[in-house]
N, C-alpha and C positions, 0 to 999 in steps of 0.2 A: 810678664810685663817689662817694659825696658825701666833700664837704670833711670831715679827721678834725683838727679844732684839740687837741693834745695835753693842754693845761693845761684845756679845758672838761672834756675827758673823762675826763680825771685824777679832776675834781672831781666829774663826774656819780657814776660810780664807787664815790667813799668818800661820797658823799652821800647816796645811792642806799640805800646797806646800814645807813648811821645812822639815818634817816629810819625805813625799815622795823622795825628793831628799837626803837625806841620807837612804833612806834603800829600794832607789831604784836598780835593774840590775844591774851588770855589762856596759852590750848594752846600756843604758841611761845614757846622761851626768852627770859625778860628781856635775859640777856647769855650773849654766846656764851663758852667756856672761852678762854685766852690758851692760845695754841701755843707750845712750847719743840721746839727742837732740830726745823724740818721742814727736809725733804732739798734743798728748796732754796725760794729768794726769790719771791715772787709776779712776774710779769711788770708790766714797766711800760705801759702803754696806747700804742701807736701806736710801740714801738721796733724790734719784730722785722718786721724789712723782708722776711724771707721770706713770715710770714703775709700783709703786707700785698699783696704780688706776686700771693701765691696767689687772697686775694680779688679782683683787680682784670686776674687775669688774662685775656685774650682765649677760652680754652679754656672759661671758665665760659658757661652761656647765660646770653642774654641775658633771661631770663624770672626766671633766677636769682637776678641781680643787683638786676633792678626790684624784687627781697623785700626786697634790703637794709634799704630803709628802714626795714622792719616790724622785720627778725631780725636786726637790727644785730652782722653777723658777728664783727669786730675787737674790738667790747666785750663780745661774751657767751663770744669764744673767750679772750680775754684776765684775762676773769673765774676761768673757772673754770681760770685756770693754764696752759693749754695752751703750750709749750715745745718746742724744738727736739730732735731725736733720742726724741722719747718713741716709746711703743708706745700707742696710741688703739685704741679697740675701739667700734665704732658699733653699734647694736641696731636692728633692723628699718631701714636706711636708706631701703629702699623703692626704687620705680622710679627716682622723678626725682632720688631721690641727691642733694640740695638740701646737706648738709651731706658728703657725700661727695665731692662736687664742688671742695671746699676741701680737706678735710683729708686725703685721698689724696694729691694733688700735694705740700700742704706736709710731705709724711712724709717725699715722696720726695726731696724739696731738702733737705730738715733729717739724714738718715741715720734717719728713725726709720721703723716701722711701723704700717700701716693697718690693720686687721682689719675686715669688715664681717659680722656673725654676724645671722643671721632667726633662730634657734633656738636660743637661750642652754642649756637643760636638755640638749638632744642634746651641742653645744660651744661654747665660749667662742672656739675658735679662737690661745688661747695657752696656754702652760702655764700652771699655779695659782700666781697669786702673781708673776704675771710682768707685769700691764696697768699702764702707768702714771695710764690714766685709761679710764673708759668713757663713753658718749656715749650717754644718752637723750631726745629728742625727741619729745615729744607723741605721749608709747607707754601713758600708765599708767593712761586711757580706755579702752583697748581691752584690757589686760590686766586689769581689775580683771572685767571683763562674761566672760571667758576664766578666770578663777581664775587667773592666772597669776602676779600679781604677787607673793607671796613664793617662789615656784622659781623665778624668776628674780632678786630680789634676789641669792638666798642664790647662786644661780651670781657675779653680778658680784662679790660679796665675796671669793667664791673664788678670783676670776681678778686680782683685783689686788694690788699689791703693798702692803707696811703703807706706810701715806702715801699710798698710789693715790687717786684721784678718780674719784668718780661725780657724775655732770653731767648736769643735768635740765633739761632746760626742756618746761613743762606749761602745756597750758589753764589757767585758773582760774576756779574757782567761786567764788560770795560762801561765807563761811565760815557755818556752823550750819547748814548742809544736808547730808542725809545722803550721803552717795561712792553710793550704791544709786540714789538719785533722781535723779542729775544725770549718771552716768557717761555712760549713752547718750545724752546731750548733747554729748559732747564733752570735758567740762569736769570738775574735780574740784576736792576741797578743797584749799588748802596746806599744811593741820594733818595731811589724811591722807595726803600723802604723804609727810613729814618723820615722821610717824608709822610709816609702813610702812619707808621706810630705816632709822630707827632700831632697830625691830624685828628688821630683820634684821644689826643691829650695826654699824652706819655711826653716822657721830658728824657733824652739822650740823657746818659749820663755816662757811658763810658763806649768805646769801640776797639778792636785788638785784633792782629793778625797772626793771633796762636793759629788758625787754620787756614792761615793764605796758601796757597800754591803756585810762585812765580814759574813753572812750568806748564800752568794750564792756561792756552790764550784763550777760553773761550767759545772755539772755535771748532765745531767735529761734525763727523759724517752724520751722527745721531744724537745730535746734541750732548747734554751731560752725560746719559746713557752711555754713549759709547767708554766712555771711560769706567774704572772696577769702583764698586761692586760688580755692576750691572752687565759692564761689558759687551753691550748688543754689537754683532758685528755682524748684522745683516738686513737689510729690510729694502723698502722701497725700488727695489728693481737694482741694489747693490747688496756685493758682499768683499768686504775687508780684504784685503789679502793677507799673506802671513805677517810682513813688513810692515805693512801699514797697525797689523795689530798689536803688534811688539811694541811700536811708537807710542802708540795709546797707553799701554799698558807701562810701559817706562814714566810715565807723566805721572803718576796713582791718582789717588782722586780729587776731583775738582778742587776748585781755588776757590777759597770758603769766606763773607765775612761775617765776624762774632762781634754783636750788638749785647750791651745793656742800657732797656731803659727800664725809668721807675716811673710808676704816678706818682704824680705831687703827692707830699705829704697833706699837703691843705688838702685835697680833693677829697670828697665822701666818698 
């Protein structure tokens, strides 16, 4: 795992989120509301030695870790609060379990619970009002082309607790494009997603470009795909050349943004 210097990353952190909210949208709030009275303290970067075990474990693979770079696990798990003995609920984790891979083990060091649910509308996998956080990953592409996305909102709100955490991380598109044109890309807006949690009663509370990537416009033969992991460099009556795949590959992967919202504390 690469070197974690505490005090850079301190600072990336609260810099990260000031930066954005001044030379964020229009559609995005100027400033975020001041929080009174949440259930507990934000985590500090680089202190909870079980996460960091967890990341740096031997168990993890080795194909896992080489994402590091891109998914910088410790700053985006640390972002969005994640904490010892909580209950975590991941959504579609998928085969390769990239993020499951971490936070199963660190549930099981910490006293707390994993849930991994594919179908949010069928179960949540905890009782209502009981998730300390939930966990979406580069899902709300493929829900938005499925109609999915507000029945499943409205499940994760159900399932968490007031103060609970829903936790995003998403392709991004340039903004003023429609979520229609760009989904099957890969990619979406950040207006429309902050719009859709909203929607369905979650309250922004933080945003951060620990996962931006000002090298990705956006913009590919095969949408996000063509870029690594995935790397597709053939389909539709085209094939990449070598140059052109180098380019790709020089970019690494997509240009990411990392949402925190919470439900109201008030909310049941």
């Amino acid at each position: 795992m690469r070197p974690l210097v505490l005090g850079t990353l301190a600072a990336t952190l609260l810099i990260s989120g000031s930066a954005m909210a001044q030379t964020a949208p229009t559609e995005f709030p100027a400033n975020l509301p001041q929080r009174q009275g949440l259930a507990m303290a934000m985590p500090v970067p680089g202190e909870d030695t079980a996460l960091q075990a967890a990341i740096a474990s031997d168990s993890r693979p080795a194909a896992d870790k080489a994402r590091d770079v891109y998914r910088h696990p410790m700053e985006t798990l640390t972002f969005w609060g994640l904490q010892p003995g909580q209950t975590v609920v991941e959504i579609e984790p998928g085969r390769a379990g990239w993020w499951r891979n971490i936070l199963e083990p660190y549930a099981a060091s910490t006293g707390g619970t994993y849930v991994a649910v594919s179908n949010p509308v069928e179960s949540m996998g905890v009782a209502d009002g009981t998730a300390d956080m939930v966990v979406v990953a580069r899902a709300f592409h493929n829900w938005h082309r499925a109609g999915r996305v507000e029945p499943y909102l409205q499940a994760f709100f159900k399932a968490l607790k007031p103060g609970g955490v829903l936790a995003v991380e998403q392709h991004r598109s340039d903004e003023g494009v429609a979520v229609e044109a760009v989904a099957q890309t890969g990619y979406v807006p950040e207006s429309w997603v902050i719009r859709m949690a909203r929607d369905a009663g979650f309250e922004l509370d933080a945003r951060s470009d620990i996962n931006a990537n000002p090298k990705d416009n956006h913009n590919h033969p095969f949408g996000v795909w063509s870029l690594p992991p995935v790397r597709r460099s053939e389909g539709e009556g085209r094939t990449l050349t070598a140059d052109e795949r180098a380019a790709l590959d020089a970019i690494g992967e997509s240009d990411r943004m990392t949402l925190r919202f919470r439900k109201p504390y008030s909310a049941q």
